[in-house]
SEKOL-84096 format. One record per residue (C-alpha): y, z, x; residue in three letters. Coordinates in steps of 0.02 Angstrom, whole numbers, padded with zeros to 5 digits, always signed. Each point is the difference from the previous one (the first is absolute). Layout:
<atoms>
YZXala ...
</atoms>
This chain:
<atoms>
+00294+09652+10880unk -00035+00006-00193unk +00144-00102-00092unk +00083+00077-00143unk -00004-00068-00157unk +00171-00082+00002unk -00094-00130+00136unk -00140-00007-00083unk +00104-00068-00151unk +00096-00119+00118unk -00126-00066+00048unk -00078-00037-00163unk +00157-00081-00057unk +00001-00121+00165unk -00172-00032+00001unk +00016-00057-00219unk +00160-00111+00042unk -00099-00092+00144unk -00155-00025-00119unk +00100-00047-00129unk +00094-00145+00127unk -00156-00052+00035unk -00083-00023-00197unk +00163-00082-00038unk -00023-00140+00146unk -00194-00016-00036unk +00019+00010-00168unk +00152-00107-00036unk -00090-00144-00083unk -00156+00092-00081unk +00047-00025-00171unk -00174+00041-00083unk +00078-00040-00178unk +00051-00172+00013unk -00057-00177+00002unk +00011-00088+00167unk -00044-00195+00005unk +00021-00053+00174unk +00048-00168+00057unk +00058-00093+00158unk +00135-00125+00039unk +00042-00086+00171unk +00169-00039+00052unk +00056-00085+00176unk +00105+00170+00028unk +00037+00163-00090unk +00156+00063+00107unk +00032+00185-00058unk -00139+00013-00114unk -00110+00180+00042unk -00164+00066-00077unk +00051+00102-00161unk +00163-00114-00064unk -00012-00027-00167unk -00061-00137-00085unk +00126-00075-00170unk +00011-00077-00124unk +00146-00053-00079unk +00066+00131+00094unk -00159+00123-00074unk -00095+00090+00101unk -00190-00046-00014unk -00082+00030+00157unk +00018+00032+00193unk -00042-00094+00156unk -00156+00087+00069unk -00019-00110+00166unk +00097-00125+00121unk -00114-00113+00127unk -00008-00167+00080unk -00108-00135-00047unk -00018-00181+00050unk +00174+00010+00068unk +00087+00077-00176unk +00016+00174-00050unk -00112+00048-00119unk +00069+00133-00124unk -00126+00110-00113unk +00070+00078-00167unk -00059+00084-00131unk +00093-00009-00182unk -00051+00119-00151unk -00010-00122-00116unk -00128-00132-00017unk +00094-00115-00116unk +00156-00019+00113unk -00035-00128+00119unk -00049-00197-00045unk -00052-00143+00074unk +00177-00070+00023unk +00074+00157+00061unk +00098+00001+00152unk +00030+00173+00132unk +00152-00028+00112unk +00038+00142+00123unk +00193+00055-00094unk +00127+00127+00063unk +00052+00149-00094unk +00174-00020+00072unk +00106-00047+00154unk -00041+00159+00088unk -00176-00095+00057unk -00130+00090-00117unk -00138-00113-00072unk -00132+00009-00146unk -00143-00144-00049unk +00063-00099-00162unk -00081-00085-00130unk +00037-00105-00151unk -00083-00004-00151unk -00061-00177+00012unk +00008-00125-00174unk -00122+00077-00134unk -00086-00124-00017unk -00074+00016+00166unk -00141+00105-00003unk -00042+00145+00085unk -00055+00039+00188unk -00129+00119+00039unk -00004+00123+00090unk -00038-00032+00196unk +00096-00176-00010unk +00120-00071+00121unk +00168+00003-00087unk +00128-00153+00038unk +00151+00037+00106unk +00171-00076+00033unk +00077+00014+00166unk +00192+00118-00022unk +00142-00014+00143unk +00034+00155+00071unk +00122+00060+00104unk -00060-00053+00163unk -00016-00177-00056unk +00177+00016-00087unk +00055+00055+00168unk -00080-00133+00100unk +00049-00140-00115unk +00182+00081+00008unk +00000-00016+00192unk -00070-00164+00007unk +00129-00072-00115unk +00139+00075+00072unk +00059-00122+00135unk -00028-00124-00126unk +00094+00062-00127unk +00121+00136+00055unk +00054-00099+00148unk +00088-00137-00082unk +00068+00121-00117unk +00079+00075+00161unk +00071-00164+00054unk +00067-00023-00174unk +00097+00176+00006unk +00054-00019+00179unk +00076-00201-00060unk +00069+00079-00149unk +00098+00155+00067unk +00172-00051+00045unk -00004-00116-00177unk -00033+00176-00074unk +00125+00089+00092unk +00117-00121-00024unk -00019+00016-00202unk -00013+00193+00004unk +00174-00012+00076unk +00051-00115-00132unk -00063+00086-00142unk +00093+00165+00085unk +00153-00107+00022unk -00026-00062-00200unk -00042+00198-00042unk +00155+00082+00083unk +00095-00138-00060unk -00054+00043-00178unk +00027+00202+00025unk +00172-00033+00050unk +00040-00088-00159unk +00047-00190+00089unk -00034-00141-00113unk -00061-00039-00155unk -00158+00103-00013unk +00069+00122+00098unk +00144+00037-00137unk -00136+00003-00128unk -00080+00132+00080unk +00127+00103+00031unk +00110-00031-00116unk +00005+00148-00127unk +00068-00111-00145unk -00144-00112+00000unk -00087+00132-00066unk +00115+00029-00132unk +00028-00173-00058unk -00187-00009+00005unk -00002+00158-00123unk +00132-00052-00111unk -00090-00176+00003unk -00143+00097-00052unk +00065+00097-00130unk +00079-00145-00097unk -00174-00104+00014unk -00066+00160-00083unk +00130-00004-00131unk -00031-00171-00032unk -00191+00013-00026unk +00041+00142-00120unk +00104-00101-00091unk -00124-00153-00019unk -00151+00146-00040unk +00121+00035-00144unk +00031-00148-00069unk +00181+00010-00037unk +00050-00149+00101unk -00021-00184-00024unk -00097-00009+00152unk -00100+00168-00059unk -00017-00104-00186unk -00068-00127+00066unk -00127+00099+00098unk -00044+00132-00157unk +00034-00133-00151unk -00159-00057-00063unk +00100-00123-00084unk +00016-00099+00136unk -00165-00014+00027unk -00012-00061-00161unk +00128-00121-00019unk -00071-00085+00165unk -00185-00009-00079unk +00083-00071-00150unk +00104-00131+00104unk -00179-00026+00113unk -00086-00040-00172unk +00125-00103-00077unk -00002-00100+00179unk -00162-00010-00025unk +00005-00075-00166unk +00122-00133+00044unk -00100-00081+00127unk -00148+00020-00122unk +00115-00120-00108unk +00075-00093+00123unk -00193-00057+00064unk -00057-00018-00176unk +00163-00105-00007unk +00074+00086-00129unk +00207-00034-00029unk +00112-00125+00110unk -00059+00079+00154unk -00164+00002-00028unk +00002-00196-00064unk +00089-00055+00171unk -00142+00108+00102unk -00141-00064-00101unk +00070-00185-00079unk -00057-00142+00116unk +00139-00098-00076unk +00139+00089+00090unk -00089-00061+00161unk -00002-00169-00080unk +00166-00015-00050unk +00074+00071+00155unk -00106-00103+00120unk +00065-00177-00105unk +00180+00078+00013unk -00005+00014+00195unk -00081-00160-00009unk +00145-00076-00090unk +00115+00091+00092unk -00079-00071+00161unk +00004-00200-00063unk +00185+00011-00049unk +00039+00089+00165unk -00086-00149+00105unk +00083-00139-00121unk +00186+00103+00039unk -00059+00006+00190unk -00036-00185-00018unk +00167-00036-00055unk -00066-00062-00182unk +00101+00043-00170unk +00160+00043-00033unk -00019+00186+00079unk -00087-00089+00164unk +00167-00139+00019unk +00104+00144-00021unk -00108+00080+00152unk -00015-00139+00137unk +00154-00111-00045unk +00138+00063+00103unk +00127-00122-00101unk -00008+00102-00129unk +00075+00177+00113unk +00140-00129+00054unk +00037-00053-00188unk -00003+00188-00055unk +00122+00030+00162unk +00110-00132-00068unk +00003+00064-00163unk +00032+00170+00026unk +00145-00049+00115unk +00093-00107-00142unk -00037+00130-00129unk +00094+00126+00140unk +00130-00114+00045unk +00029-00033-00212unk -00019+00201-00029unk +00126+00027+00149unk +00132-00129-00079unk -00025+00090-00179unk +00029+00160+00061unk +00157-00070+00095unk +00066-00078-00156unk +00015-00175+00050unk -00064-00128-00128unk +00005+00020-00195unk -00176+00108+00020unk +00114+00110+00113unk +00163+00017-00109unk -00117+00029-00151unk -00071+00141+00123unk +00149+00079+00059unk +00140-00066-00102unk +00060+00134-00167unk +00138-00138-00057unk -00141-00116-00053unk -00098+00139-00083unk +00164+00064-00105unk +00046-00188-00046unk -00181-00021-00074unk +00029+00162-00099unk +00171-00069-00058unk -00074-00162-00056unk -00146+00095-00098unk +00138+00083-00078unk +00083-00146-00054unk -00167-00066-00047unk -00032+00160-00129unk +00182-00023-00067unk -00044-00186-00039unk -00147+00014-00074unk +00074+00145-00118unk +00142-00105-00048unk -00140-00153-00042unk -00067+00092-00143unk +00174+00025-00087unk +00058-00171+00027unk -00053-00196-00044unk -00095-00111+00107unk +00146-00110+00083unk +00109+00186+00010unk -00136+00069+00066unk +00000-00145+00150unk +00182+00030+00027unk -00009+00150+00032unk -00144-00006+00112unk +00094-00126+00099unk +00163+00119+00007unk -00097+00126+00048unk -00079-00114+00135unk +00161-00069+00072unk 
</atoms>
């Protein structure tokens, strides 16, 4: 049976996809137009790793892994990279992951630069990476050792938590409701408006000082002040310049030796009549220890009392001088006779003047 030419093209289209499959999966890695310096690196596993991952960088991709195999009890890992300047003696390849979803690529660092360069068909250095399965492993090893007592701990520590959940529900619902003093300044509406007027007069306030107008604000804005306290900080400044060049009194009894001197012979003066009082010595020391002399005083002031009290009663001549007006208006009388006397002297003779002194008298 002859096919028609719809088959025929079919057929042609199948066979050119399947062809084409199989020069892409040949041909994958024939790359006749670039540069491919192979090298090798062994590593005690490369978990994930496949033929054809790519090798980086810095992240760059600069060559693929060409073969996987086993060798003296490490896997031995050939790669090519398309340049021959990227790779030096201190280089490291570690087996990295591309992300968490398990895909893996060959990775390389640049190495220091002054390190010099490998050739071609070297052995590359490699650092060991964890990957999952050792994450894993080393998560289920530590577990009991870890997690367990962290267990305990919870299990120890649940009814002390329960206990202060309920409290701080207790504290919370206690709050809400409005009972005691946080509780009223929560819900409390005029908190909030004390709180604003509050605000609003602090506000007013600062406005007030930014302006200056106040004595608090003048005192902020004046440069005056500023001023007049430099000027009072200099003058200060001055004064104690004087006072320890000792300038003035108060610089002469800071600086003088003298003063010291004197003062120092003073207290030592003071301190030699003190012991010759203490020792009973002098006038001022027999005054001090003799006790005679408190009973004389005694004495005397109780005479001068009992005297004083007999005055003021009127008893004696001292008293009737005191309290008596008869004596004081005779002695006026008598002056007056005295004055008339001695008028009458200067009109009159010797002998009429002593007659009438004596009338007057008697």
């Amino acid at each position: 049976m002859a096919m028609s030419t719809e088959q025929k093209v079919g057929l042609f289209f199948l066979a050119t996809l399947i062809l084409l499959a199989v020069m892409i999966e040949l041909v994958e890695d024939w790359r006749p137009f670039e540069d491919q310096y192979p090298y090798v690196s062994y590593f005690n596993y490369a978990v994930g790793l496949k033929v054809g991952d790519p090798v980086r960088i810095a992240g760059v991709d600069v060559g693929k892994v060409k073969k996987i195999s086993i060798e003296d009890h490490q896997v031995r890992i050939d790669f090519y990279v398309n340049r021959q300047d990227s790779i030096r003696e201190d280089s490291l390849a570690q087996i990295r992951q591309t992300n968490m979803l398990g895909g893996v690529f060959l990775g390389l660092d640049f190495g220091s630069s002054k390190s010099k360069i490998l050739p071609p068909g070297s052995s590359v250095n490699t650092r060991d990476s964890t990957n999952i399965d050792q994450l894993i492993t080393n998560l289920d090893r530590n577990q009991d050792r870890f997690l367990r007592p962290l267990g305990d701990l919870v299990d120890e520590s649940r009814e002390p938590l329960a206990e202060t959940v309920n409290r701080l529900e207790r504290i919370v619902t206690k709050i809400d409701e409005g009972e005691g003093t946080l509780g009223r300044l929560v819900n409390n509406p005029t908190l909030y408006d004390e709180m604003t007027a509050m605000s609003t007069r602090l506000n007013q306030l600062l406005v007030k000082l930014e302006s200056g107008n106040s004595s608090l604000g003048k005192l902020i804005d004046d440069p005056a002040l500023y001023d007049n306290l430099n000027q009072t900080m200099i003058n200060f400044a001055a004064l104690s310049d004087q006072i320890k060049s000792g300038e003035g009194t108060l610089g002469k009894l800071f600086v003088d030796d003298r003063l010291y001197e004197e003062i120092t012979l003073s207290v030592r003066s003071l301190n030699e009549i003190t012991e010759q009082i203490n020792a009973g010595e002098g006038s001022l020391g027999r005054l001090l220890d003799d006790g005679a002399l408190y009973e004389n005083i005694s004495d005397t002031m109780a005479r001068v009392n009992s005297i004083a009290t007999k005055i003021d009663e009127g008893q004696g001549t001292l008293g009737k001088l005191v309290n008596e007006d008869d004596i004081y208006r005779d002695a006026k009388t008598t002056l007056h006779k005295v004055e008339k006397s001695v008028d009458g002297i200067s009109d009159t003779g010797p002998l009429s003047a002593l007659g009438v002194v004596l009338g007057t008298l008697f």
